[in-house]
C-alpha positions as CSV (number, residue, x, y, z in Angstrom):
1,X,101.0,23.6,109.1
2,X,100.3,25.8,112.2
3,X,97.2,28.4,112.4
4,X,96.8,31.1,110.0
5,X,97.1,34.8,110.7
6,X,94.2,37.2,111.3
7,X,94.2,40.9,111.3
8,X,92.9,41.9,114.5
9,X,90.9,45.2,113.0
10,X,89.5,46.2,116.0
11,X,92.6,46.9,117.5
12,X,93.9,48.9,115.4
13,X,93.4,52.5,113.3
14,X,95.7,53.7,110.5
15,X,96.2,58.1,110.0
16,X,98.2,59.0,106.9
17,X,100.4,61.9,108.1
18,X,102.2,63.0,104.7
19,X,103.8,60.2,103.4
20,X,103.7,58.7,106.6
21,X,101.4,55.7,108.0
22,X,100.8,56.0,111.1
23,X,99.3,53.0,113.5
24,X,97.3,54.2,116.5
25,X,97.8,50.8,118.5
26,X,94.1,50.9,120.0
27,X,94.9,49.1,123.3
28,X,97.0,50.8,124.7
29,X,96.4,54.5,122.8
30,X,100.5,54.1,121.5
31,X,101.4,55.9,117.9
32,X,103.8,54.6,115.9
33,X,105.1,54.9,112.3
34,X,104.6,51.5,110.2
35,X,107.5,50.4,108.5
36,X,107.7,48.4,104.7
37,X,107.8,45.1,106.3
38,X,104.9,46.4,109.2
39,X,102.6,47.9,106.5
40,X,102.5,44.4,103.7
41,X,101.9,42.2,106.6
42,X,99.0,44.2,107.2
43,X,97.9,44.8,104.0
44,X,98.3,41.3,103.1
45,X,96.1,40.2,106.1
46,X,94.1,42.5,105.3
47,X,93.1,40.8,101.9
48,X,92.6,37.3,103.7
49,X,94.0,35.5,106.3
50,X,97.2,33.9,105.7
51,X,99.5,31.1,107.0
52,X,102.9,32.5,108.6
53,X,104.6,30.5,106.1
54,X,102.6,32.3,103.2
55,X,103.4,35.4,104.4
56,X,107.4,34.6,104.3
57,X,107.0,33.9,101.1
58,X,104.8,36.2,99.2
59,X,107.6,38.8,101.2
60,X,110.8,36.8,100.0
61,X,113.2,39.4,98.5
62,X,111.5,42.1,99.6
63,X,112.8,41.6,103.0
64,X,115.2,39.5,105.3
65,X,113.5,36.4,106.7
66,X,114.8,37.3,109.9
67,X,113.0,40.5,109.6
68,X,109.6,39.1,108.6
69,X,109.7,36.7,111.6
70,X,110.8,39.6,113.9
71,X,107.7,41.8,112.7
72,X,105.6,38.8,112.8
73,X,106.4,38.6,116.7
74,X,106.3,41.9,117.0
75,X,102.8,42.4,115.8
76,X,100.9,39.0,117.6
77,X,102.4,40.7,120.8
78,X,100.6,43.8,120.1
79,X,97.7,41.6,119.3
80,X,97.2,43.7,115.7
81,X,97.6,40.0,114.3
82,X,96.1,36.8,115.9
83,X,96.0,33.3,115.4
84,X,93.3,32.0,117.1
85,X,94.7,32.6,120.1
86,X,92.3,34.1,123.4
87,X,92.9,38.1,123.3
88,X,94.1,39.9,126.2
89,X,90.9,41.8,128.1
90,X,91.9,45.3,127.6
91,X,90.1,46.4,130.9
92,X,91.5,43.8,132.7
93,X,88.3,43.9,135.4
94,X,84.8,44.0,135.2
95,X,84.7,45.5,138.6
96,X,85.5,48.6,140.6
97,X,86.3,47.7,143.8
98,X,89.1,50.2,145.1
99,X,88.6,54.1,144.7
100,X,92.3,55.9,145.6
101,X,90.1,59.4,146.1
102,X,92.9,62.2,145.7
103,X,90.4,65.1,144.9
104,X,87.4,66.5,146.2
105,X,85.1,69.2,144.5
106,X,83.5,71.7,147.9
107,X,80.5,73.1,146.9
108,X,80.7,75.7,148.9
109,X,77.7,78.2,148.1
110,X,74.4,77.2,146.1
111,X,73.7,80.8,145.7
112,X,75.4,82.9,142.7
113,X,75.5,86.3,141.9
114,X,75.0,86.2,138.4
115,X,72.0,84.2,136.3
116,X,74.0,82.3,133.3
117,X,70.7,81.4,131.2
118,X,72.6,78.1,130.5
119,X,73.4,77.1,133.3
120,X,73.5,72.8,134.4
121,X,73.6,73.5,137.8
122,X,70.4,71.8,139.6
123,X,71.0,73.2,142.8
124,X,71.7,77.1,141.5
125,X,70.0,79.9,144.2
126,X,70.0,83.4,144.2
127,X,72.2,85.3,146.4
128,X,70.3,85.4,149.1
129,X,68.5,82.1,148.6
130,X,72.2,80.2,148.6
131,X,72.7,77.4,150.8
132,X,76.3,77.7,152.4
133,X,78.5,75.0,153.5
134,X,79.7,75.2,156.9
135,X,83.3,74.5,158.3
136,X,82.7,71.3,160.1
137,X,81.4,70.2,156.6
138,X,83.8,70.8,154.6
139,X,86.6,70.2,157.7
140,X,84.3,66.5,157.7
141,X,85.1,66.3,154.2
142,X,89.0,66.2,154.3
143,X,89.0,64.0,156.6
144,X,86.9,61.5,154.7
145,X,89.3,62.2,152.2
146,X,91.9,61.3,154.4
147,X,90.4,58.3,155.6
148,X,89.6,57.1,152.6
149,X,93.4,57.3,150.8
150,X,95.5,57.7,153.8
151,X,98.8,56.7,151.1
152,X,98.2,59.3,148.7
153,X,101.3,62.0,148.5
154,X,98.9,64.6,147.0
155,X,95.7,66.0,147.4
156,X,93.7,68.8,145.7
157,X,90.5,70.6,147.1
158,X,88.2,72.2,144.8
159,X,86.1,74.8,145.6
160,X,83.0,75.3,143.7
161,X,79.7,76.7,143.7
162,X,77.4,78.9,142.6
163,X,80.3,81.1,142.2
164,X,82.7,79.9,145.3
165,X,84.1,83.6,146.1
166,X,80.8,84.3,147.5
167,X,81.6,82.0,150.4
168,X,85.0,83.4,150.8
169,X,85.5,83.3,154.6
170,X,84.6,79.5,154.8
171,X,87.9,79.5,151.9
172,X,90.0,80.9,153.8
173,X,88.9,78.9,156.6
174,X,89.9,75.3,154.6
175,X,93.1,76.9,153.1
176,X,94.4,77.6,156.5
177,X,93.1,74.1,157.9
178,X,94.5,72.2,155.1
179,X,97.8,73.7,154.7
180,X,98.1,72.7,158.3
181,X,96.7,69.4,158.5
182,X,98.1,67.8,155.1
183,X,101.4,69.3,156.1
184,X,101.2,67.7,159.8
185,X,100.5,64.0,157.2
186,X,104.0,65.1,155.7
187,X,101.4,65.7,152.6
188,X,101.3,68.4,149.7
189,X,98.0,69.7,149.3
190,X,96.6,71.8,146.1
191,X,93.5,74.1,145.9
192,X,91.7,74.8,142.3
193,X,88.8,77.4,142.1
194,X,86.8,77.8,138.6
195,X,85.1,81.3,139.1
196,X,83.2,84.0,136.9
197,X,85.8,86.9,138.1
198,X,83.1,89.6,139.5
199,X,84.0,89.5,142.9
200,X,87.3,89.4,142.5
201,X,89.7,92.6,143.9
202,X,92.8,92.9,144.5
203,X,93.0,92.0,148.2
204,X,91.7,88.3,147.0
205,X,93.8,88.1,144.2
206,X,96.9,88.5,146.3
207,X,95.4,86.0,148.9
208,X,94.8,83.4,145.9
209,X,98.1,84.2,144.4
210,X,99.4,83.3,147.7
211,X,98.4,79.7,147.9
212,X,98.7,79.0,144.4
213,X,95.5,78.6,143.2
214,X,95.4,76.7,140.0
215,X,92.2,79.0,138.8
216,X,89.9,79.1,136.0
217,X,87.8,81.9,134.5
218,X,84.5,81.2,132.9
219,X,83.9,83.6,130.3
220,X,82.6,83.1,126.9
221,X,84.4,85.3,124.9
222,X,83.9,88.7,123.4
223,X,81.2,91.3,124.7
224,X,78.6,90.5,122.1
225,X,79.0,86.8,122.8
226,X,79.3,86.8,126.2
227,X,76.9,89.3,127.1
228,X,74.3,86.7,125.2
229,X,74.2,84.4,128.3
230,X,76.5,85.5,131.2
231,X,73.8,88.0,132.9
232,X,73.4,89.2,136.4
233,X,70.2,88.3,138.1
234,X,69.0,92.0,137.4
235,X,69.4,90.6,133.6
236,X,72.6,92.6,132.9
237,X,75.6,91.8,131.1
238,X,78.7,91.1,132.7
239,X,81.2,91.5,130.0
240,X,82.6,94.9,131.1
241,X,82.8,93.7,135.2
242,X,84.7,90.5,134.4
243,X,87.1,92.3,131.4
244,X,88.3,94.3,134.2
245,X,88.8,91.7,136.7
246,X,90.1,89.8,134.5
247,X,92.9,92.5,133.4
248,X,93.7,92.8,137.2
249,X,94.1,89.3,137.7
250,X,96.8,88.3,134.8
251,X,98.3,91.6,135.8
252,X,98.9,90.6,139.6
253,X,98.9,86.8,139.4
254,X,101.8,85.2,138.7
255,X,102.1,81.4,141.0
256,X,100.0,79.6,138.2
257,X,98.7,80.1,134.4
258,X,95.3,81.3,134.3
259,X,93.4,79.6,132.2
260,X,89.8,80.5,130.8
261,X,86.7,78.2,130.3
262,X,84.7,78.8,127.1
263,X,80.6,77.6,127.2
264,X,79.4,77.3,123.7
265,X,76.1,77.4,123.2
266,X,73.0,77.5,120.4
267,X,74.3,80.5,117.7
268,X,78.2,80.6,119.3
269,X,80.5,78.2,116.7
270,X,83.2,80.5,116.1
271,X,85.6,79.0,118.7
272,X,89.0,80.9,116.2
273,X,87.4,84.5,117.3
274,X,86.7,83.6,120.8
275,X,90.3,82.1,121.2
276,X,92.0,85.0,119.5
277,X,89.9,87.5,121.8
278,X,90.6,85.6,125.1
279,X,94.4,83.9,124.5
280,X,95.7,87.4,122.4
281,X,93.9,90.5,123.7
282,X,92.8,89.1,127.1
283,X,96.1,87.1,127.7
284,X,94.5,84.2,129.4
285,X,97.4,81.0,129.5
286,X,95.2,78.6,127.8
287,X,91.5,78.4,126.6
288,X,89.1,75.5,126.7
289,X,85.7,75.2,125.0
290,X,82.9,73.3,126.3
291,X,80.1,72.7,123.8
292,X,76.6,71.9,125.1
293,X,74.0,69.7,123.5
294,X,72.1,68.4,126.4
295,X,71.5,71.2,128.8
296,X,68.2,70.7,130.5
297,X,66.7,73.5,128.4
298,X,67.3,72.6,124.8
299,X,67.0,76.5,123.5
300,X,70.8,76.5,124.3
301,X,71.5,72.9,123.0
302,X,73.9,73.2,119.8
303,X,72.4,72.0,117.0
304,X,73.3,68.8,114.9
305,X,75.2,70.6,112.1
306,X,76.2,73.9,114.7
307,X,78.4,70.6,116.3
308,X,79.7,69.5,113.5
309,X,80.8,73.6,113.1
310,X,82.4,74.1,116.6
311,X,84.8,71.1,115.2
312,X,85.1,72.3,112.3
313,X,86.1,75.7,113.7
314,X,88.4,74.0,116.7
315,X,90.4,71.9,113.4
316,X,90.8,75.2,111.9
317,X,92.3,76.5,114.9
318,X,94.3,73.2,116.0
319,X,95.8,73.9,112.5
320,X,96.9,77.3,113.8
321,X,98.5,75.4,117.2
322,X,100.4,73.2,114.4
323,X,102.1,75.9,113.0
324,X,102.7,77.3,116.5
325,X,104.5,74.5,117.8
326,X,105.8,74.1,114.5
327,X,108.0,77.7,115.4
328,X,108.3,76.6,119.3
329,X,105.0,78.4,120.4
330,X,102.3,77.4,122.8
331,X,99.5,78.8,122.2
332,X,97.0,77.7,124.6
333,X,94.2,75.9,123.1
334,X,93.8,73.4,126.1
335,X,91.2,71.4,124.2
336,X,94.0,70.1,121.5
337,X,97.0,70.6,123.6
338,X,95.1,67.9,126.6
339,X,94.5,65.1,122.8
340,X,97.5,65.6,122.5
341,X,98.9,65.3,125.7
342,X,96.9,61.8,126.0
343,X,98.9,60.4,122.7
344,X,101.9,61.3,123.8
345,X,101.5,59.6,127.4
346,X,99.5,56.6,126.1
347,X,96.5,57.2,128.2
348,X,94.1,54.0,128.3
349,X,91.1,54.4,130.4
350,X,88.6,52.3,131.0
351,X,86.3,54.6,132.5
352,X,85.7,58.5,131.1
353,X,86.9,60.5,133.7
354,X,88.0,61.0,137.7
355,X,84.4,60.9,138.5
356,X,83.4,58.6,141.5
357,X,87.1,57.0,141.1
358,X,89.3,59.4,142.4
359,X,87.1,62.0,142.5
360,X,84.3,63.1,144.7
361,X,81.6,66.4,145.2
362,X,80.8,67.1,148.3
363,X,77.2,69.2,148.4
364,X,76.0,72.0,150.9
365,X,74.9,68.8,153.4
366,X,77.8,66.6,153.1
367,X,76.3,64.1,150.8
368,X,78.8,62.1,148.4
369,X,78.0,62.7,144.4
370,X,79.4,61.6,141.6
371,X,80.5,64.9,140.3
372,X,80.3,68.7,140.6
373,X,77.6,68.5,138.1
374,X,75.7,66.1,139.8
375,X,74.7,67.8,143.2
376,X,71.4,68.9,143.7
377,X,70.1,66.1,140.6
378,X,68.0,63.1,140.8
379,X,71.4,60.7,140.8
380,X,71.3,58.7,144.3
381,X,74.2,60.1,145.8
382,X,77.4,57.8,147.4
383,X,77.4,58.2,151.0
384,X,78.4,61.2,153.5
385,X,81.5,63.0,154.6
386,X,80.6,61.4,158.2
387,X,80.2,57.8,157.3
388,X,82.0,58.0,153.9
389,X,81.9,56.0,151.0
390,X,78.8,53.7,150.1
391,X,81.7,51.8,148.2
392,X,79.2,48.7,146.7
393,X,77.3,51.4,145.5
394,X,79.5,53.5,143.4
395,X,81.6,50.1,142.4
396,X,78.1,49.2,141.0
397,X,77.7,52.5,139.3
398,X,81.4,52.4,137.8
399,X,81.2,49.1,136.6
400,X,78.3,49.7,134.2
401,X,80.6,52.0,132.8
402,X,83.5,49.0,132.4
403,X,80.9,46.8,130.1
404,X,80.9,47.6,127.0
405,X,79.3,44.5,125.6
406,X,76.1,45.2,123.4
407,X,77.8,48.5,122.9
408,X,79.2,51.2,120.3
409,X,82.1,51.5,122.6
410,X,83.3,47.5,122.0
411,X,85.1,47.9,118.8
412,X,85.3,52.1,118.6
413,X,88.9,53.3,117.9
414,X,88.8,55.5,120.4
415,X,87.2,53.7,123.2
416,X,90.3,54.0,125.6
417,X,90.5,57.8,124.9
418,X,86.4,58.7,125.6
419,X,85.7,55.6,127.9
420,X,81.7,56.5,126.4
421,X,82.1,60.1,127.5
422,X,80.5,62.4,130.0
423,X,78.3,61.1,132.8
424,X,76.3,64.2,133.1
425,X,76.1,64.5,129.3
426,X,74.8,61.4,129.1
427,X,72.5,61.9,131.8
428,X,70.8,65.3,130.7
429,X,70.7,64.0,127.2
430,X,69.4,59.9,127.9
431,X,68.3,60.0,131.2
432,X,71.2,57.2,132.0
433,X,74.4,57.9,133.5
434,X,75.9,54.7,131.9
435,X,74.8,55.3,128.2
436,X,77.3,56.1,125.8
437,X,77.2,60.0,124.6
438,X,76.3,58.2,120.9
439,X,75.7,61.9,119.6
440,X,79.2,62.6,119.6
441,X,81.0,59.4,118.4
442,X,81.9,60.5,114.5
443,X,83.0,63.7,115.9
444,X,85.1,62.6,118.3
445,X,86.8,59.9,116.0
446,X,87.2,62.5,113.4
447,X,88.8,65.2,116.5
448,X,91.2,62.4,117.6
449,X,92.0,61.5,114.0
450,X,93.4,65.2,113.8
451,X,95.0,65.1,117.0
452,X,97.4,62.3,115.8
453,X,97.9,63.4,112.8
454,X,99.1,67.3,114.8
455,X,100.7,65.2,117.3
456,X,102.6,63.5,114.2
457,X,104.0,66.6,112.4
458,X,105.2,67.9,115.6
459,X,107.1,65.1,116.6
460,X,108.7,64.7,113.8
461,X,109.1,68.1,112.7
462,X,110.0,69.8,116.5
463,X,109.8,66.9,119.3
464,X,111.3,69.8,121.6
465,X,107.7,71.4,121.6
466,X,106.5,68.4,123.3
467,X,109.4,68.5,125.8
468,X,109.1,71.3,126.7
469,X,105.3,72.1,126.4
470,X,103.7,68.5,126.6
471,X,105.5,66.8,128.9
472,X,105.9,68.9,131.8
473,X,102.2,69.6,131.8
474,X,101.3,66.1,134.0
475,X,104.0,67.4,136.8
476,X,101.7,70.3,137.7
């Protein structure tokens, strides 16, 4: 008689989009519209598991046979139906034994000039108190890099601090020694700055402008919210300083967008007003909002239901980028427009991020961590730029990550989209880098619920937007 047909539930999620069903194929994070035939085998299965020869005919005359057995194929390939059969380990490994580093985050200054009450950094100084890397460190570092993935065709340096343009000459020390040195590799070599804009003048600008800086600007939006937390050390607000920067930067800067990181904090939920301020009167390319709910001091920790507001408030504004792209219009809302860029190219990871993979932060010292947000902690860091990767060590810390057994993550929907989410955050908020970010799971299932269902409309609706807008974006 031959086995009988299961539904395999835990591969996949259904979004009605209109009239539509929609299958989010969990796997391998892949969309597509169910069909008559697609939609009763399921529902059918659904109900109880049936025979393949059941299923022919309780679909007789509603479909060609040949159709039926062709969808039935289709679907035990995709492993949405199963008859007993062993299922395909989606991770493929249970250990990380190769790291192809590409990227490396220079923390080039400890010290900073202002006094962000939030801030995560646990190695933050005052000016005068920072602790500057030196050339041969970060020179050291490249060439670990080098070492490390000799095969790679491009490479990107971060600079980071503290705010990084307070060790300007030791910049334009490594911009000058890697445009040489990856060129001499027959390389291409990228540099990436995230800074809070006060020391900025027009002499840098140009400089940065020069060497195509893919830059980010952290400001929290208007006066009266960022004035709350972005201070000087004197206590101060910084709105006014940065505005201006700011104004003389998308004025003069033209080799890259600019785009502008949003911290949202205890009180701050209205991420429409801080968008419109930042995208329409600033005229920054694209915003992104970071919400935080397990800083070390948990005055600035968003609430439960101030979380469940920020998402509310970033649907509300995702609805806005729908109608935008709707018309042929970008506008900028890097938090949707990077869901939806993950849909479209079918990103499955196994793990959350670059972190510790392909990417690497290299402290004041020279000592290996995980990430940016990770020097100066507690975390055991992964070697030095002079003897280079401790790579048991960080394949043993990665490959907690790649076991989900015993956890939320085994059966989520969206487990190859968050991978268990943010080291740090879990971290600050558990004490364990491994543990799932639990807090956020409902949220997040909800967030990527709307994504498909934006993604959805525009591809059916104007497929040119993601063409043009969508597509392009993993080339840069």
């Amino acid at each position: 008689m031959g086995a009988r047909f299961n539904l395999v539930e835990r591969n996949l999620h259904e979004v009605q989009v209109g009239d539509d069903r929609m299958l989010f194929h969990i796997p391998t994070s892949s969309l597509f519209a169910l069909d008559g035939a697609c939609g009763d085998i399921i529902d059918l299965l659904r109900e109880q598991a049936q025979l393949p020869s059941e299923l022919m005919g309780r679909l007789d005359g509603r479909y060609p046979q040949q159709d039926i057995s062709d969808t039935l194929r289709e679907l035990k390939a995709l492993e949405l139906i199963n008859d007993g059969s062993p299922l395909t380990d989606e991770i493929g490994t249970r250990r990380v034994d190769q790291f192809p580093l590409t990227t490396l985050v220079l923390n080039v200054n400890t010290g900073c000039n202002l006094s962000c009450t939030y801030c995560y950094k646990e190695d933050l100084d005052t000016p005068s108190a920072g602790k500057r890397m030196t050339f041969e460190t970060a020179r050291d570092s490249v060439e670990m890099l080098i070492r490390e993935s000799p095969d790679e065709k491009v490479y990107t340096i971060v600079f980071f601090g503290g705010e990084p343009l307070s060790n300007r000459p030791l910049i334009e020390q490594m911009v000058e020694f890697c445009e040489a040195r990856f060129a001499e590799l027959g390389k291409r070599v990228e540099f990436v700055m995230t800074t809070n804009a006060t020391l900025l003048n027009e002499d840098t600008i140009d400089w940065l402008n020069a060497h195509r800086f893919g830059l980010s600007v952290s400001i929290d939006g208007p006066k009266a919210i960022h004035d709350k937390n972005r201070i000087t050390v004197g206590g101060n607000g910084t709105y006014d300083v940065v505005r201006r920067k700011v104004e003389w930067l998308l004025k003069r800067y033209d080799s890259r967008p600019v785009g502008a990181r949003v911290t949202l904090t205890r009180g701050i939920t209205d991420v429409e007003q801080i968008w419109d301020h930042l995208f329409n009167e600033l005229g920054f390319a694209e915003v992104g909002f970071a919400p935080v709910t397990s800083g070390d001091i948990s005055d600035f920790n968003l609430s439960g239901e101030e979380l469940i507001e920020v998402f509310a408030s970033m649907k509300r504004l995702g609805a806005r980028y729908l109608e935008a792209a709707l018309e042929h219009r970008n506008i900028g809302f890097s938090n949707l427009h990077q869901l939806i860029t993950d849909i479209h190219e079918g990103h499955k990871k196994a793990l959350p991020c670059g972190a510790g993979l392909k990417m690497l932060a290299v402290d004041h010292e020279g000592e290996l961590n995980l990430c940016h947000r990770f020097t100066g902690s507690s975390l055991p860091t992964f070697g030095n730029v002079r003897e280079g990767v401790q790579h048991a060590q960080l394949g043993d810390f990665l490959s907690q990550r790649l076991d989900r057994t015993d956890t939320g993550c085994h059966d989520c929907r969206i487990r190859n989209l968050c991978s268990g989410g943010c080291y740090h955050e879990s971290y600050a908020r558990y004490g364990d880098p491994a543990h799932p970010t639990y807090h956020y799971c409902d949220l997040m299932r909800d967030w990527v619920d709307f994504g498909i269902q934006v993604y959805s409309r525009i591809m059916a609706a104007n497929p040119a937007f993601i063409d043009q807008y969508i597509t392009p974006r993993q080339a840069h």
